[in-house]
N, C-alpha and C positions, 0 to 999 in steps of 0.2 A: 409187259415191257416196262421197263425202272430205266427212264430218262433222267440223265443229271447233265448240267450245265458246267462247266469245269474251262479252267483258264487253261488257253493254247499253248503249247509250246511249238518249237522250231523243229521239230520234230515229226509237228502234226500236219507241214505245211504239204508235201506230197498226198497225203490223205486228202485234205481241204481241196486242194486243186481238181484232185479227182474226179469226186462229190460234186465241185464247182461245175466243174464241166459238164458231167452228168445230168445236172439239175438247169442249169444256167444257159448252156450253149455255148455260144459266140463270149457270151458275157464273162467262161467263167477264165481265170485263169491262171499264169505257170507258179508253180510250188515260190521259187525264189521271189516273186511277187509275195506270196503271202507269208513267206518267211519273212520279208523287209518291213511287212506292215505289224506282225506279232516281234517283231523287236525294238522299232521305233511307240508301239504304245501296247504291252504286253497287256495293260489295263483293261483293253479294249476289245481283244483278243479271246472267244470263246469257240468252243468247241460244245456238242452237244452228243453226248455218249451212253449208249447201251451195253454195259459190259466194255469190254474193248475196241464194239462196232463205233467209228465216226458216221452219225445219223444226221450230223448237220453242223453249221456252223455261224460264226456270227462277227465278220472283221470289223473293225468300227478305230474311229481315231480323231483327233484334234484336226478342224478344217476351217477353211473359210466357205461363206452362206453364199448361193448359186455360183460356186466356182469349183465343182467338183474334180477330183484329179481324173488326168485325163485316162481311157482304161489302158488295160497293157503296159503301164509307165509305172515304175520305180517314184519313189519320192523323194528318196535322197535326205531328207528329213521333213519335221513336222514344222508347221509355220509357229513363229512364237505370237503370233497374238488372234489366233484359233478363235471364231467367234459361234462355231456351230461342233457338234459334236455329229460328225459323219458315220453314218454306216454302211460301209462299202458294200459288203457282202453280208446276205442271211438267206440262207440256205436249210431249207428242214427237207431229209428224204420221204418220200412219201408214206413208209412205214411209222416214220414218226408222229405222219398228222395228224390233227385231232388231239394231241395230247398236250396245247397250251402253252409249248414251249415258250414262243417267243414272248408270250404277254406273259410269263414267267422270268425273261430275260431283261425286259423292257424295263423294269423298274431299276435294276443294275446299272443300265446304262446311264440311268436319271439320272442315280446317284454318283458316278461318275464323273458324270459333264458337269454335276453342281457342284461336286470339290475342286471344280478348277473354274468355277465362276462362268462357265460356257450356260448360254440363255439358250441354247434350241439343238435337236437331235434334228438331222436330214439327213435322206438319204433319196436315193433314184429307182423309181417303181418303174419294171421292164414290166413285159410279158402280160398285161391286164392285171397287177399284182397290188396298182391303186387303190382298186377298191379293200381289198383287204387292208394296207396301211392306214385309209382312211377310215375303217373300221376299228384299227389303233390309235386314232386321235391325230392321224398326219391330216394335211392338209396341202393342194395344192400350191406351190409358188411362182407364178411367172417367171422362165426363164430358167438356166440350171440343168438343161436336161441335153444342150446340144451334145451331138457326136454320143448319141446312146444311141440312137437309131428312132425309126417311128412311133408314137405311142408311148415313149417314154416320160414319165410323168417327174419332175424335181416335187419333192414333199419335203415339211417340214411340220416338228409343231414342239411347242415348247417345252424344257423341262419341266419336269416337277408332278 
């Protein structure tokens, strides 16, 4: 299996949602949701690809820090003075694990949120998924995680 990490298109957003669902649940969801979020920050925006197969993915954007957008909901646009580099969604199918992706991915985003001066990557750990982010250097932040549901953890931890 030859994973590559490749920038999403609007294209990819029925794929994404799919995968989302499948993987995510409740959490994951509709295509035009993630078409809004890969054309407000295409940057941000990854897809994780086996040949043609979508094996994962990875939505991320300009946010503010324990104020995540609410799910289900459009954004309409990005805030202009984004103090956290959110990642909405990351998604790897199970055939893809084990193969590193994300801490492959993870440095993309650094470098990302540091050309725009953003000081911290966060994002919200469902499903027992904590521990693994905090095995990526996240760390817990008080607050941040209402209306995820139970056990939802807000993480954060800084660029670079």
């Amino acid at each position: 299996m030859t994973v590559q990490w490749r920038l999403a298109t609007a294209a990819d957003a029925p794929d994404i949602a799919t995968l989302a669902r499948a993987e995510l649940g409740a959490y994951g969801e509709a295509a035009d949701l993630y078409a809004e979020r890969i054309a407000l920050s295409p940057e941000g925006c990854w897809v994780l690809a086996d040949g043609d197969a979508l094996i994962g993915h990875c939505i991320s954007h300009p946010w503010h820090r324990l104020a995540p957008p609410t799910m289900h909901a459009l954004l309409g646009n990005l805030p202009p003075s984004a103090d956290c580099w959110y990642l909405h969604d990351v998604v790897v199918a199970p055939a893809a694990r084990g193969t590193k992706a994300v801490e492959r991915l993870l440095p993309i985003l650094d470098a990302i949120a540091a050309q725009q001066a953003i000081p911290v990557l966060a994002l919200i750990a469902v499903g027992g998924a904590d521990a693994y982010w905090a095995r990526q250097g996240f760390i817990a932040a008080p607050g941040g995680a209402a209306g995820f549901g139970a056990g939802a953890v807000y993480m954060e931890r800084p660029v670079g």
